[in-house]
DSSP file (Angstrom, degrees, kcal/mol; ACC not computed):
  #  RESIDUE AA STRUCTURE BP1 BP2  ACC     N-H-->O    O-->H-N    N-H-->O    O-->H-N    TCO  KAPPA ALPHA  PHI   PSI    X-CA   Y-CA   Z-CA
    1    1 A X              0   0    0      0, 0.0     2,-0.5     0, 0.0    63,-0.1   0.000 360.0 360.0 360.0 140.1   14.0   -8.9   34.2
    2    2 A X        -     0   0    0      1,-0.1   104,-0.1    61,-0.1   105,-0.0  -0.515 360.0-107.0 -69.9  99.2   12.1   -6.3   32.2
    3    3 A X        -     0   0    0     -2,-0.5     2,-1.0   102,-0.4    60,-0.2   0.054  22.6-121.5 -27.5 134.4   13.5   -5.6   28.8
    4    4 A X        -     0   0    0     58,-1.5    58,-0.4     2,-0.0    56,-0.1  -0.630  28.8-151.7 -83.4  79.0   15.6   -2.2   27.8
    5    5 A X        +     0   0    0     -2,-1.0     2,-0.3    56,-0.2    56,-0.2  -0.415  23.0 172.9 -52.7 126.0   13.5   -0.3   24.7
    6    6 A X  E     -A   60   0A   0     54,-1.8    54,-3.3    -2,-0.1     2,-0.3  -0.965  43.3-113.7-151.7 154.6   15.7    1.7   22.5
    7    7 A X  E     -A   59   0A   0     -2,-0.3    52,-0.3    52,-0.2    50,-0.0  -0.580  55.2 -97.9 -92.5 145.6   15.4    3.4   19.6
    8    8 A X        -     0   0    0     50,-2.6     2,-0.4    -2,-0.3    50,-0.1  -0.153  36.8-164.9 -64.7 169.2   17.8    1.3   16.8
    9    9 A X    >   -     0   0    0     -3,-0.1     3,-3.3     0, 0.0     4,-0.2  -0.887  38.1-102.0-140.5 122.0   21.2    2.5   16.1
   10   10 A X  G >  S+     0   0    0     -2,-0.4     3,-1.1     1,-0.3     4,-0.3   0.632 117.5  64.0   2.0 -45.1   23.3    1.5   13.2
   11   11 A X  G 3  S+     0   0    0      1,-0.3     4,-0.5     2,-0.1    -1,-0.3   0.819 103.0  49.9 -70.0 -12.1   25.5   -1.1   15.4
   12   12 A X  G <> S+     0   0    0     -3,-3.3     4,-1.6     1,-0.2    -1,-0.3   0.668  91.0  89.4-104.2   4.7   22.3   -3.0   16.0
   13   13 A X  H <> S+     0   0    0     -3,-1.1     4,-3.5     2,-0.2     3,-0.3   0.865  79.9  54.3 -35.7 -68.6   21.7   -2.9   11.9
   14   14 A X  H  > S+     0   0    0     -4,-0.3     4,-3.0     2,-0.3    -1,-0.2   0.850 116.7  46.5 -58.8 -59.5   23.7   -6.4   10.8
   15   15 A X  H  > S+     0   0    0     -4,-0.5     4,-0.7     2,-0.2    -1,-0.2   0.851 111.5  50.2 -65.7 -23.8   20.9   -8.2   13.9
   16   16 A X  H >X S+     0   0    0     -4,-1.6     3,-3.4    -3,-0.3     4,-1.4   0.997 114.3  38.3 -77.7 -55.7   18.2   -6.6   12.8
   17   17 A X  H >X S+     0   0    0     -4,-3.5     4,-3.3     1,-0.2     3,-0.7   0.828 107.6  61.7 -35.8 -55.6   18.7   -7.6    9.5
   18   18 A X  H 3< S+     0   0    0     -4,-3.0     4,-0.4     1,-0.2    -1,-0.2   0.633 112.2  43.6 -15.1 -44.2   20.0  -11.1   10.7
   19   19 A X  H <X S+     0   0    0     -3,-3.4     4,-1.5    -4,-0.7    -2,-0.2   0.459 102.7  66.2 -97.5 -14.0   15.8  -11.2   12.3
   20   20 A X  H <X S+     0   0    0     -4,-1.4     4,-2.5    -3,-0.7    -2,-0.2   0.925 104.9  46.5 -68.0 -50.2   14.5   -9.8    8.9
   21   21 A X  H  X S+     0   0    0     -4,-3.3     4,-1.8    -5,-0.3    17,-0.2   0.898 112.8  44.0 -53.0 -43.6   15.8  -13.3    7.4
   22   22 A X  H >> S+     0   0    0     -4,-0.4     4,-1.9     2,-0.2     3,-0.5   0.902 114.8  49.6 -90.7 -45.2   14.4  -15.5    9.8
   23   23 A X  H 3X S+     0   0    0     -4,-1.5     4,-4.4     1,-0.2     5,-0.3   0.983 110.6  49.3 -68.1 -35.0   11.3  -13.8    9.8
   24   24 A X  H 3X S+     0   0    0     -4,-2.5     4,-1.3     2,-0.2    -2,-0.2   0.796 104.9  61.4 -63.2 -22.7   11.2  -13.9    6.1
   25   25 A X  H <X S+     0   0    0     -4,-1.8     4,-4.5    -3,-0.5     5,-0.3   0.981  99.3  54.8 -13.6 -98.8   12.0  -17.5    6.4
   26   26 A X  H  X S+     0   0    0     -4,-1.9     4,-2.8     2,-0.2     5,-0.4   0.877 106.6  51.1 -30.4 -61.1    8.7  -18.1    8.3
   27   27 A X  H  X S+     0   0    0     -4,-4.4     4,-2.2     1,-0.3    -2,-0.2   0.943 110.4  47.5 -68.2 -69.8    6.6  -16.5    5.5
   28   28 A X  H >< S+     0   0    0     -4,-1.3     3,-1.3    -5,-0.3    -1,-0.3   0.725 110.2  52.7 -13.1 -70.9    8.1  -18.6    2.9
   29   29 A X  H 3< S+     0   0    0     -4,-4.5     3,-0.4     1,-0.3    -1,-0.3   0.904 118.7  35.2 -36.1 -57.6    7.5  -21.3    5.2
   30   30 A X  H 3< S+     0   0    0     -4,-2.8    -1,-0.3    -5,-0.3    -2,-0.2   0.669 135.6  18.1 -75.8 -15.8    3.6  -20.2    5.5
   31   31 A X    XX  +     0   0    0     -4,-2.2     4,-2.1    -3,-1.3     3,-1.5  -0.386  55.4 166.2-159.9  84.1    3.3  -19.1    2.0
   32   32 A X  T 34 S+     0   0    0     -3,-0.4     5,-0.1     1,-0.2    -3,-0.1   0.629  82.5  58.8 -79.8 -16.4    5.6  -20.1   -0.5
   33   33 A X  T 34 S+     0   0    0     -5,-0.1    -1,-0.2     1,-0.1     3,-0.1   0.460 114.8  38.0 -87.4  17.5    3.3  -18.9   -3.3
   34   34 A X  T <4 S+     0   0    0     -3,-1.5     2,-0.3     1,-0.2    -2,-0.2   0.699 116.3  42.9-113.5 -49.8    3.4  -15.4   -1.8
   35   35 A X  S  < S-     0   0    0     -4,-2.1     2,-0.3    -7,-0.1    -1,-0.2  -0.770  76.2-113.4-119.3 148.7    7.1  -14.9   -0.5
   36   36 A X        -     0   0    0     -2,-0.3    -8,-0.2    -3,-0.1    -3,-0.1  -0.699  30.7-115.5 -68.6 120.0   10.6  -15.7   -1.8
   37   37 A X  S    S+     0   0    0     -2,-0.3   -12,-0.1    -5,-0.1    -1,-0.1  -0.396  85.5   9.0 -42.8 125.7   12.9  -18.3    0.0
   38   38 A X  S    S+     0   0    0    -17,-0.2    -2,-0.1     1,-0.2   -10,-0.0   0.257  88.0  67.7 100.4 134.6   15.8  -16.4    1.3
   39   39 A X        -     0   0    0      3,-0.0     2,-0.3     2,-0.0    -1,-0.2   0.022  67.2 -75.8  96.0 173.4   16.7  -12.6    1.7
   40   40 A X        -     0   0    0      2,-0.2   -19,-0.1     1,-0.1   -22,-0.1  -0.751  14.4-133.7-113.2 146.8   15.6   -9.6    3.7
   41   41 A X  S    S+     0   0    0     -2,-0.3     2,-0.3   -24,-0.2    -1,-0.1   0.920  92.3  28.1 -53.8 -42.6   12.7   -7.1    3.7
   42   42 A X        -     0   0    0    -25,-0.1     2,-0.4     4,-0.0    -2,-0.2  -0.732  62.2-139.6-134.4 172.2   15.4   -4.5    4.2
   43   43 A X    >>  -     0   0    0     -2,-0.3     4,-1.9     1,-0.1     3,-0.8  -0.888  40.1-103.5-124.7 170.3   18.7   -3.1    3.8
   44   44 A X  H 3> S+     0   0    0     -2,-0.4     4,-2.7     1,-0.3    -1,-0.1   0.891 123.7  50.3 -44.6 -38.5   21.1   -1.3    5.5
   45   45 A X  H 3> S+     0   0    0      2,-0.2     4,-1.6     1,-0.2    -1,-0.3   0.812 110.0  48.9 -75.4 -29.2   20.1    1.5    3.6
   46   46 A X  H <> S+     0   0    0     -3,-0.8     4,-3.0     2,-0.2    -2,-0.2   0.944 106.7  53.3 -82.9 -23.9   16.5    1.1    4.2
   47   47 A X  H >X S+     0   0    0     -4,-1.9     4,-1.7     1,-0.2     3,-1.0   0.981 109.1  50.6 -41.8 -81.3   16.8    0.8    7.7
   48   48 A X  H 3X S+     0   0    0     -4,-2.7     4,-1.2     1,-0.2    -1,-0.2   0.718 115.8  42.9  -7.4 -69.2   18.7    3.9    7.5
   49   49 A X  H 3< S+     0   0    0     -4,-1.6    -1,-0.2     1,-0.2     3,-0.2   0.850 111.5  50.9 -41.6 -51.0   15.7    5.6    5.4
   50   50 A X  H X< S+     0   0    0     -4,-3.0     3,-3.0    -3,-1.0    -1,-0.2   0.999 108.5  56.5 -75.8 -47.9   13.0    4.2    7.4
   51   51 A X  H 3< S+     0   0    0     -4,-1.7    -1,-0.2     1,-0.3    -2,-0.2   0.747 113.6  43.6 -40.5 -43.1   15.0    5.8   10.8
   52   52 A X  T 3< S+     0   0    0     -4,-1.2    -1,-0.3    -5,-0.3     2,-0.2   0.069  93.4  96.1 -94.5  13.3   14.9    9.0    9.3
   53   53 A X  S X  S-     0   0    0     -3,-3.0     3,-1.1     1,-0.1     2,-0.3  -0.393  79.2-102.8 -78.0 156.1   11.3    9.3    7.8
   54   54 A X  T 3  S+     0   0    0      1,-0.3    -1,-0.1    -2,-0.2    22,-0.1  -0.354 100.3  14.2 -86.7 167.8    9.0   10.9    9.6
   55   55 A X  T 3  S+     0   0    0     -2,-0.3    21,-0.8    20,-0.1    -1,-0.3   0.844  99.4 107.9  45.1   8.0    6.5    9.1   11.3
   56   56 A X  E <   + B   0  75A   0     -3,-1.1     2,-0.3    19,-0.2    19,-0.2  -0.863  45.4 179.6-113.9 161.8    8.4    5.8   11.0
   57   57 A X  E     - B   0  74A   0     17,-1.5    17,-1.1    -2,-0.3     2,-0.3  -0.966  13.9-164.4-147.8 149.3   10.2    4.3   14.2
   58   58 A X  E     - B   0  73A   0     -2,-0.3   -50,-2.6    15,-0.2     2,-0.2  -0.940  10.4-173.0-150.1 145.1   12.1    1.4   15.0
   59   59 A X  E     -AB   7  72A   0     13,-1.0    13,-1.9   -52,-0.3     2,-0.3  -0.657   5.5-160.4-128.9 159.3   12.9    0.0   18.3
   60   60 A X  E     -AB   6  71A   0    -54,-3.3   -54,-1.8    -2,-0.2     2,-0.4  -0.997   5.7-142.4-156.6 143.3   14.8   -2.4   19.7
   61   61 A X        -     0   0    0      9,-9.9     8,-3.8    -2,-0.3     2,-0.3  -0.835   8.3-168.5-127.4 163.6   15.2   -4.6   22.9
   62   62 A X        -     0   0    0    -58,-0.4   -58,-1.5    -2,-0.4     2,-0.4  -0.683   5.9-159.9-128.4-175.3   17.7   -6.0   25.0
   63   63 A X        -     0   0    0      3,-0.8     5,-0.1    -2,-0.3   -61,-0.1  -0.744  42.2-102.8 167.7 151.2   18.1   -8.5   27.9
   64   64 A X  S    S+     0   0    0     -2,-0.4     3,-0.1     1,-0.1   -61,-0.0   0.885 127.3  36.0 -48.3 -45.7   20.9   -8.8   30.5
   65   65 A X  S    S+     0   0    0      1,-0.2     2,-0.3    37,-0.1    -1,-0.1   0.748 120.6  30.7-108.2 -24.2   21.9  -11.6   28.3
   66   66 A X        -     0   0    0     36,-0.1    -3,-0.8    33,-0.0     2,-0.4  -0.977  70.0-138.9-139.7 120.7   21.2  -10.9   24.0
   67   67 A X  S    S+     0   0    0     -2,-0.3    -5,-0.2    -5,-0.2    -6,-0.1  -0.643  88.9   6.7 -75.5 154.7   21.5   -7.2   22.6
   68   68 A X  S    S+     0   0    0     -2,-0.4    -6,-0.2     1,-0.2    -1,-0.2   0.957  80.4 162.1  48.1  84.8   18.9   -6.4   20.2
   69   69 A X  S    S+     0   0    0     -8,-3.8    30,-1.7     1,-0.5     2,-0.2   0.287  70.4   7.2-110.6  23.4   17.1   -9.8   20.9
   70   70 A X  E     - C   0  98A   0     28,-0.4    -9,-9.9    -9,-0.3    -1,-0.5  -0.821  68.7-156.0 157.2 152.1   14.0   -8.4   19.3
   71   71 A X  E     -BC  60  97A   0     26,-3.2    26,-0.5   -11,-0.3     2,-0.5  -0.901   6.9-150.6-134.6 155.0   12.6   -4.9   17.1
   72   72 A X  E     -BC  59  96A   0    -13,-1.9   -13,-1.0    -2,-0.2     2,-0.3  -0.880  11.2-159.2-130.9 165.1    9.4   -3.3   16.6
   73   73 A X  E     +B   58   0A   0     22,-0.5     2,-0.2    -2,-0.5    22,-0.2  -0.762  26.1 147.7-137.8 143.9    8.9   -1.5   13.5
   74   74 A X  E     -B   57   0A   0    -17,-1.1   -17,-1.5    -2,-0.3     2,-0.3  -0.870  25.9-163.0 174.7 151.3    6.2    1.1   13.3
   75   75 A X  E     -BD  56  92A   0     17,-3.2    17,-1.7    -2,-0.2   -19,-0.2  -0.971  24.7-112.8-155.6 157.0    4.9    4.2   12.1
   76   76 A X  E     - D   0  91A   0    -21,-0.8     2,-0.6    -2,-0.3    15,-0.3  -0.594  30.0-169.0 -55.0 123.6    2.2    7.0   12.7
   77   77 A X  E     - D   0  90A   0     13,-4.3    13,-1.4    -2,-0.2     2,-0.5  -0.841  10.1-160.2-141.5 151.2   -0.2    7.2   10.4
   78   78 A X  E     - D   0  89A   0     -2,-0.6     2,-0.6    11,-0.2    11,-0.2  -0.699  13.4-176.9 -83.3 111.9   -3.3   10.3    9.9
   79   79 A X  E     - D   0  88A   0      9,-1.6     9,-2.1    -2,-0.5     3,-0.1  -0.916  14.3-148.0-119.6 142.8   -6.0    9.4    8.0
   80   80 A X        -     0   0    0     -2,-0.6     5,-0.1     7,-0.2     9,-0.0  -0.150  32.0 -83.0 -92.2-171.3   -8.3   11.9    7.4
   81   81 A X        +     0   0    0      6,-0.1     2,-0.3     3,-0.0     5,-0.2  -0.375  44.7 175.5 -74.9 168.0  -12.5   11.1    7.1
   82   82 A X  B >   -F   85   0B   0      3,-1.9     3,-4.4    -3,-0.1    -1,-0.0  -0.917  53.6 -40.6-154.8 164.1  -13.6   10.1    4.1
   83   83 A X  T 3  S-     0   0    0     -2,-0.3    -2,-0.0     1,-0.2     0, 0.0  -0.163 132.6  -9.6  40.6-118.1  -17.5    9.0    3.2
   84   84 A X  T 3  S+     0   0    0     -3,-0.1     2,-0.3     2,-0.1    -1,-0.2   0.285 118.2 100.3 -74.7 -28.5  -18.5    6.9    6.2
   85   85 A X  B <   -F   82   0B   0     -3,-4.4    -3,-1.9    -5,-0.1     2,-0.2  -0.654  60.4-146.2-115.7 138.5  -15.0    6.8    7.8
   86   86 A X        -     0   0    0     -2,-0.3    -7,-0.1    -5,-0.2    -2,-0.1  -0.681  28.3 -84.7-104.2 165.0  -14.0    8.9   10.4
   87   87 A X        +     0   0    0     -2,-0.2     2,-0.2    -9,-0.1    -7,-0.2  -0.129  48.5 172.1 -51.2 141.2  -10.5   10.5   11.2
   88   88 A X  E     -D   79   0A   0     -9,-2.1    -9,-1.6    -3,-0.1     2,-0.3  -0.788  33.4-142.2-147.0 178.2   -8.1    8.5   13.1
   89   89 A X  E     -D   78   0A   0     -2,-0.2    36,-0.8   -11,-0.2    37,-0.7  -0.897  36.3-165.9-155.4 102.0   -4.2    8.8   14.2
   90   90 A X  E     -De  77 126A   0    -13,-1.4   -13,-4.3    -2,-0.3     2,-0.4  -0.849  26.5-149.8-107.5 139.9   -2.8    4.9   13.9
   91   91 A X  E     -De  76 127A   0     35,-1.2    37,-1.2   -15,-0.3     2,-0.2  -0.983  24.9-161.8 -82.8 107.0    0.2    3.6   15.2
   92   92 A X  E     -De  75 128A   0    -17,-1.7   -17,-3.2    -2,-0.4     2,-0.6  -0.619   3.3-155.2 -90.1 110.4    0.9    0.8   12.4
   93   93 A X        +     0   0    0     35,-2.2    37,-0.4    -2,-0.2   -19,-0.2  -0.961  13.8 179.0-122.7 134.7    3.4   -2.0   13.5
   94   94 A X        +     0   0    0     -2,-0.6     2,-0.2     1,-0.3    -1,-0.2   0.444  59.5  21.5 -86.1 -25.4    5.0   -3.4   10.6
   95   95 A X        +     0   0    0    -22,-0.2   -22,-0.5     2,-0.0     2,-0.3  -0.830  53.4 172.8-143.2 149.1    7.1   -5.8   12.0
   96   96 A X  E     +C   72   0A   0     -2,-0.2     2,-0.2   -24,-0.2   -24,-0.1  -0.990  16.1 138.2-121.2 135.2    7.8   -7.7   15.0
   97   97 A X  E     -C   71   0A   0    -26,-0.5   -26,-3.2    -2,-0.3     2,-0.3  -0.969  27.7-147.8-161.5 178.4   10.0  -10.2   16.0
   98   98 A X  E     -C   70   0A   0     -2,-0.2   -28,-0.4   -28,-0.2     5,-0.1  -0.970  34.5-108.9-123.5 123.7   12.3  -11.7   18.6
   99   99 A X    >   -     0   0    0    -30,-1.7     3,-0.9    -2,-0.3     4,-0.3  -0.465  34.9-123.5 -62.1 136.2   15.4  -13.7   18.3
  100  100 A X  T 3  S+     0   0    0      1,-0.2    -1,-0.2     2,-0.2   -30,-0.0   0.338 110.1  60.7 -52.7   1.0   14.5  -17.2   19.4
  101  101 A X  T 3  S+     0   0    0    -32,-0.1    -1,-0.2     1,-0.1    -2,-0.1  -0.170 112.2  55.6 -97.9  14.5   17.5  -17.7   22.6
  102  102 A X  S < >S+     0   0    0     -3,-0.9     5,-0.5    -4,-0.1     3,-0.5   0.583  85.1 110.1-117.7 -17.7   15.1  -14.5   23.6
  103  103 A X  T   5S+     0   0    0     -4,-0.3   -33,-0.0     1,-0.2    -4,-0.0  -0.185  70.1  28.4 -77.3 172.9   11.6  -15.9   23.6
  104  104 A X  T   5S+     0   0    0      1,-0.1    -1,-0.2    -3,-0.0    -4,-0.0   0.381  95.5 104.4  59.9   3.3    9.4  -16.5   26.4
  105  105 A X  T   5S-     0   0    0     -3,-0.5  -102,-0.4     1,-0.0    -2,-0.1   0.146 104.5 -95.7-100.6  26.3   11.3  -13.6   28.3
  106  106 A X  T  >5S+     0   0    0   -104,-0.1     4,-1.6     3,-0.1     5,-0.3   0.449  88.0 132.7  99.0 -32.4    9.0  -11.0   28.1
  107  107 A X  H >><S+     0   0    0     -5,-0.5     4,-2.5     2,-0.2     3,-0.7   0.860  77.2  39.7 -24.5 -82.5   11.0   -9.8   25.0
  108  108 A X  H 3> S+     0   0    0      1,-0.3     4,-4.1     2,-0.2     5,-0.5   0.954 110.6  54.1 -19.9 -75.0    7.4   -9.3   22.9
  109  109 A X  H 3> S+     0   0    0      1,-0.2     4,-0.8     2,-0.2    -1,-0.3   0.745 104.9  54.2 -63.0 -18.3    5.4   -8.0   25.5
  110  110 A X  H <X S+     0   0    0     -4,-1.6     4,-2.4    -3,-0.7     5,-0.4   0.758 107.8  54.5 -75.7 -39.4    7.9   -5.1   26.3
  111  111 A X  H  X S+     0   0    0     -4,-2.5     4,-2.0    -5,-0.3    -2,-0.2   0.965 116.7  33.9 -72.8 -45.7    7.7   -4.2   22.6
  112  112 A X  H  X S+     0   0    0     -4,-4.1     4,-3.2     2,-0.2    -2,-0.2   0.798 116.8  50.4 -60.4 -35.6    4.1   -3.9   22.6
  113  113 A X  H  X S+     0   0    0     -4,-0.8     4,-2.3    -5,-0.5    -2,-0.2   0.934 111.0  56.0 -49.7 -52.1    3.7   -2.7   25.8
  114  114 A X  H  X S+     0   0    0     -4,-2.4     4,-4.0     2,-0.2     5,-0.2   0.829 110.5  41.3 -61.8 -52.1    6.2   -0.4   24.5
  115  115 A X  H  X S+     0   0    0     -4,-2.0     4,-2.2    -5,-0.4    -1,-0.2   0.883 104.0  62.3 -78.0 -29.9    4.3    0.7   21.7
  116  116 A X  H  X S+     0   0    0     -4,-3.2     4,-2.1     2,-0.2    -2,-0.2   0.960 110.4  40.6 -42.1 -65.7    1.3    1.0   23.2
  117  117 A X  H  X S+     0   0    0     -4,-2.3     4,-0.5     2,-0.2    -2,-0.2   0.763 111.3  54.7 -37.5 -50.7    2.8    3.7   25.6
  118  118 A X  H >X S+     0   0    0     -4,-4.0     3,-1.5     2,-0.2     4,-0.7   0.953 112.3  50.5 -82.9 -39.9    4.9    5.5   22.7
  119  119 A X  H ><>S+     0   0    0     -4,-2.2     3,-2.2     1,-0.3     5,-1.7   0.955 111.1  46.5 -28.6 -68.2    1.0    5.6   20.8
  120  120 A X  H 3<5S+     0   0    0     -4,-2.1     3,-0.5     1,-0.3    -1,-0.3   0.685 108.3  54.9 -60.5 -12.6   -0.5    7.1   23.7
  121  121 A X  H <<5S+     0   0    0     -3,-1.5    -1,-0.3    -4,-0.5    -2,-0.2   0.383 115.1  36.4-100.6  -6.3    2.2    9.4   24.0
  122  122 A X  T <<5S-     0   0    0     -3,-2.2    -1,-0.2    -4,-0.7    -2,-0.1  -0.054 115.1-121.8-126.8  52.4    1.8   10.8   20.1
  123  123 A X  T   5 +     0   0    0     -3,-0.5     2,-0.5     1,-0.2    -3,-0.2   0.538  48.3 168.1 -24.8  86.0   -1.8   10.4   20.6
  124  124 A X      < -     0   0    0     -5,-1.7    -1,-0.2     1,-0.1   -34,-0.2  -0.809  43.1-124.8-118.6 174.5   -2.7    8.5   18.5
  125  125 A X  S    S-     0   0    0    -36,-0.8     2,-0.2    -2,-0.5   -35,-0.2   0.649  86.6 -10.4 -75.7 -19.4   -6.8    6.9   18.9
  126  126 A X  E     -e   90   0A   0    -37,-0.7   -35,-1.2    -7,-0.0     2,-0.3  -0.883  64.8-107.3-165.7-179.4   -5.4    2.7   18.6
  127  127 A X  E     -e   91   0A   0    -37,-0.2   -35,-0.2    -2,-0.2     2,-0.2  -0.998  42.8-174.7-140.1 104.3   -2.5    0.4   17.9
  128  128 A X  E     +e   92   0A   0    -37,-1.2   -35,-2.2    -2,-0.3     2,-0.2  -0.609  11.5 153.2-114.0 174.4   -2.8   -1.7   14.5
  129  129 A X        -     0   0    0     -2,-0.2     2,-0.4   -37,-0.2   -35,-0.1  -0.943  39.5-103.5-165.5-170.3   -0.9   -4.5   12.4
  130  130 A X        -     0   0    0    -37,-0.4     2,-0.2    -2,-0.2    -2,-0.0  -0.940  26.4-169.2-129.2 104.4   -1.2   -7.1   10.0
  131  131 A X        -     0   0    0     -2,-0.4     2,-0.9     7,-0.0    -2,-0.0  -0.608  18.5-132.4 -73.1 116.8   -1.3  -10.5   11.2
  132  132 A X    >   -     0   0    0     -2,-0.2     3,-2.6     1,-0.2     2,-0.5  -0.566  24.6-127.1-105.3 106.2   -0.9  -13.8    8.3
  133  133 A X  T 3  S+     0   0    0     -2,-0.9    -1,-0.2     1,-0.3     6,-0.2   0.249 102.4  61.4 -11.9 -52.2   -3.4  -16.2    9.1
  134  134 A X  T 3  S+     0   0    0     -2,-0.5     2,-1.5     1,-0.2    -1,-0.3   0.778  85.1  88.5 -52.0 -31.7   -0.8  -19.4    9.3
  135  135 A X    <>  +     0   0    0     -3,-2.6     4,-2.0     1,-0.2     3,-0.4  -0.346  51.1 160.5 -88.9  82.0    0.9  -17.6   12.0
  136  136 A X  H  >  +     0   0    0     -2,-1.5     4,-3.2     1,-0.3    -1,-0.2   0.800  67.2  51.8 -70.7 -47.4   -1.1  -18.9   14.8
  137  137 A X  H  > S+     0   0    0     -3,-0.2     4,-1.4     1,-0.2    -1,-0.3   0.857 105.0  53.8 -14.3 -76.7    1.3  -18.1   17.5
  138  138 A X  H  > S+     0   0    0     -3,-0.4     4,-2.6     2,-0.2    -2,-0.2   0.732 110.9  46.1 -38.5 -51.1    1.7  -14.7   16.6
  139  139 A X  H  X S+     0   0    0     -4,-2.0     4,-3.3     2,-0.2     5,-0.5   0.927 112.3  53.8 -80.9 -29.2   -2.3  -14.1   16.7
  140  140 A X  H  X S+     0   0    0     -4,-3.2     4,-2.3    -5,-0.2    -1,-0.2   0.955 108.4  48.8 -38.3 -53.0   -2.4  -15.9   19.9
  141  141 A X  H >X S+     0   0    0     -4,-1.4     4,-1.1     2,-0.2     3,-0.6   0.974 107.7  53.8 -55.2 -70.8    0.2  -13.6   21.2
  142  142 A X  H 3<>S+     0   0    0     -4,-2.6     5,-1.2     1,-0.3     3,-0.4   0.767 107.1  53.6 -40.0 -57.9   -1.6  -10.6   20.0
  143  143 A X  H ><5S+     0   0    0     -4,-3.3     3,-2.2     3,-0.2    -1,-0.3   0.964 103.3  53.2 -55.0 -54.6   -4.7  -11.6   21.8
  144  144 A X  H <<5S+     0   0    0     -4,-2.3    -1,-0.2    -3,-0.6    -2,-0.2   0.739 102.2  57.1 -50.1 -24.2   -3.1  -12.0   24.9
  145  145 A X  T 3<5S-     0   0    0     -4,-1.1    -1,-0.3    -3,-0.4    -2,-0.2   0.347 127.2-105.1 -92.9  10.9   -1.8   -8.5   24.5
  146  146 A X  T < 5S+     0   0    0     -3,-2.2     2,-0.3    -5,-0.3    -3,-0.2   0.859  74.5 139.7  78.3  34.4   -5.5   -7.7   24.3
  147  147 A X      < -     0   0    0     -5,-1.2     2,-0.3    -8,-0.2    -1,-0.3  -0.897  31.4-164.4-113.6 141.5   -5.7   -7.1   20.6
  148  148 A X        -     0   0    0     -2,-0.3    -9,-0.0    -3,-0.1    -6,-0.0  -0.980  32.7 -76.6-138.6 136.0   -8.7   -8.3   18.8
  149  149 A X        -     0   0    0     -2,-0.3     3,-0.1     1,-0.1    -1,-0.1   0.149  37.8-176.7 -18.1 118.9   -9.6   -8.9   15.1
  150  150 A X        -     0   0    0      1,-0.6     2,-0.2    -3,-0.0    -1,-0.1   0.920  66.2 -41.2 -86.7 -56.6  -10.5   -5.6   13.1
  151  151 A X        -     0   0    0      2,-0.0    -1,-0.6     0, 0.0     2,-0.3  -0.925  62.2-128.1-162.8 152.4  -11.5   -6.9    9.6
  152  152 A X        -     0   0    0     -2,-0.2     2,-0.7    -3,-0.1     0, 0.0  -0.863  12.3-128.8-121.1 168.2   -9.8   -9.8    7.6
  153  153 A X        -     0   0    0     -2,-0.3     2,-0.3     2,-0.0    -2,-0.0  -0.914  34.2-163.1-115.8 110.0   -8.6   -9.6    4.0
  154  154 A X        -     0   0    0     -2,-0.7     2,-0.7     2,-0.0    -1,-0.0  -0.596   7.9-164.5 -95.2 142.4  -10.3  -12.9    2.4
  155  155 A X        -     0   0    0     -2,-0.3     2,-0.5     2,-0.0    -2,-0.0  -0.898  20.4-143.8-144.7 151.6   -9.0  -14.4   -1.0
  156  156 A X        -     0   0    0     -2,-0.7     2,-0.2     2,-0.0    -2,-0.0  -0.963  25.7-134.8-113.0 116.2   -9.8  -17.0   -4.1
  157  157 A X              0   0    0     -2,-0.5    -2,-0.0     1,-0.1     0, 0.0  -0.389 360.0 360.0 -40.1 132.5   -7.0  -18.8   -5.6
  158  158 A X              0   0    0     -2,-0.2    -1,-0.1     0, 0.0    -2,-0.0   0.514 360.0 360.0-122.7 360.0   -7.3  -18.6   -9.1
């Protein structure tokens, strides 16, 4: 069955946050000399903030069987030409994830899907993110949703 998209609400705050850990988890896990063991990206109050920003969105999906079992994060953004580079209208998703008693149901691909659609509907010209190399999964998934490497951001330990 086809995942419910909704726009977040306050009750669903306490899960999202709850998947902010776990995801933050994972990065630790993939880069412990980049991210902090422990804690959330956000707080109640910035969830609150970001809901009420302009251009920012956050979504949420549900199943027969787990509310909020997965969120998108996301936000418009206008960038006008500059030099070389021409104007564009991005929808930017900043986070995704899915509680794990939700994957493999479709949960993902209804959130992209989903965002894809709400993109074309504020027209804007593509559908970006930021991927971290370790998560191999994740870029699998992304390809399979038909999204393909733009440019990568390369680095020297020092």
């Amino acid at each position: 069955m086809t995942p419910t998209i909704r726009p977040i609400t306050p009750a669903d705050y306490d899960d999202v946050i709850a998947m902010l850990t776990e995801i933050a988890a994972l990065h630790y896990r993939g880069r412990p000399d980049i991210f902090y063991n422990g804690g959330s990206k956000y707080t109640h109050a910035d969830l609150a903030a970001l809901v009420a920003a302009e251009n920012s969105y956050i979504f949420v999906a549900d199943t027969p069987d787990v509310t909020c079992a997965g969120y998108l994060f996301c936000q418009i953004k206008d960038r006008e030409a500059h030099g070389v580079r021409r104007p564009d209208r991005v929808l930017w998703i900043d986070d995704l994830f899915v509680k794990p008693e939700a994957r493999r149901g479709g949960v993902a691909a209804a959130l992209v899907a989903h965002g894809r659609e709400f993109a074309k509907e504020k027209r804007c010209d593509r559908v970006e993110l930021n991927v971290w190399a370790f998560n191999e999964s994740a870029i699998a998934f992304y390809e399979k949703c038909g999204m393909k490497t733009q440019r990568r951001i390369m680095e020297l330990e020092i």
